[in-house]
C-alpha positions as CSV (number, residue, x, y, z in Angstrom):
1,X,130.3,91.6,68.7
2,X,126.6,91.5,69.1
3,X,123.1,93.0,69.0
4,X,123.5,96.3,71.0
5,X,120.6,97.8,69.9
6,X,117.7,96.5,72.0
7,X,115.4,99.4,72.7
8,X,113.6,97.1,75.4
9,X,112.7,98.9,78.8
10,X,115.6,97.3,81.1
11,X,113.9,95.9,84.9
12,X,116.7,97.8,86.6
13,X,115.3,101.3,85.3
14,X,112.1,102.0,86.4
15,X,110.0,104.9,84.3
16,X,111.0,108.0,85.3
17,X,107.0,109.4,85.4
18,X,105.5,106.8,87.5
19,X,108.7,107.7,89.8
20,X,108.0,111.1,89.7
21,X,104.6,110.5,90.0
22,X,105.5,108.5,93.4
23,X,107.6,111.0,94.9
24,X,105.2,113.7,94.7
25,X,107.0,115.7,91.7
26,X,102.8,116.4,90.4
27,X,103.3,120.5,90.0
28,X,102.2,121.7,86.5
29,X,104.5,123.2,83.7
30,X,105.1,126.3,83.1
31,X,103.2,129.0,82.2
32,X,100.9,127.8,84.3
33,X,100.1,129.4,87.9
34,X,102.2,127.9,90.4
35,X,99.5,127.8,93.0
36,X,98.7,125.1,95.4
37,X,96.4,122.4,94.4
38,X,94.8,122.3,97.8
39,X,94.3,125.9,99.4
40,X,95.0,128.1,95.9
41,X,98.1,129.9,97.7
42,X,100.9,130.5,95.7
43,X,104.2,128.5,96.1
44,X,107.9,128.6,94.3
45,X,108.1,125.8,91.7
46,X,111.2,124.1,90.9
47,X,112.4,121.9,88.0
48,X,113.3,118.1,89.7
49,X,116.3,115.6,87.9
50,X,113.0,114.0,86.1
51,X,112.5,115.5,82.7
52,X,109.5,117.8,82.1
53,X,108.5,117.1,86.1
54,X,108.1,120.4,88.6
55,X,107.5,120.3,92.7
56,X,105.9,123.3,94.4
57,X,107.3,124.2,97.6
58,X,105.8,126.5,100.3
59,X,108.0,129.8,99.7
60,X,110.8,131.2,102.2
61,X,110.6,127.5,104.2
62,X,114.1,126.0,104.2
63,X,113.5,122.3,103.2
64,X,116.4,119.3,103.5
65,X,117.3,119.0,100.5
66,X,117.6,115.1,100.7
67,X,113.5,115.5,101.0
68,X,113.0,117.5,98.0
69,X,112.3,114.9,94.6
């Protein structure tokens, strides 16, 4: 019934790395160190919805969840 396979970025998805990238999802990959960029401490690192992204959080702080990328 048509051409369905357009493979054309769509305006009403936005890339998922600049996103992640905006919401402060920066933390590197495994196996590296989870430490903090800033002060060298370590922190708990945790996979966000955006593929191949991590946060770092500050460990045994309870954080609202709606905060968390």
């Amino acid at each position: 019934m048509g051409y369905t396979e357009n493979t054309a970025d769509r305006p009403d998805r936005p890339d998922s790395a600049l996103q992640a990238a905006l919401e402060g999802a920066t933390a590197p990959p495994p196996p590296a160190p989870p430490s903090c960029p800033h002060c060298g401490l370590p922190q708990d690192r945790y996979r966000t919805l955006y593929d191949g992204h991590w946060v770092l959080l500050e460990p045994r702080i309870l954080v609202p969840a709606h905060t968390i990328p």
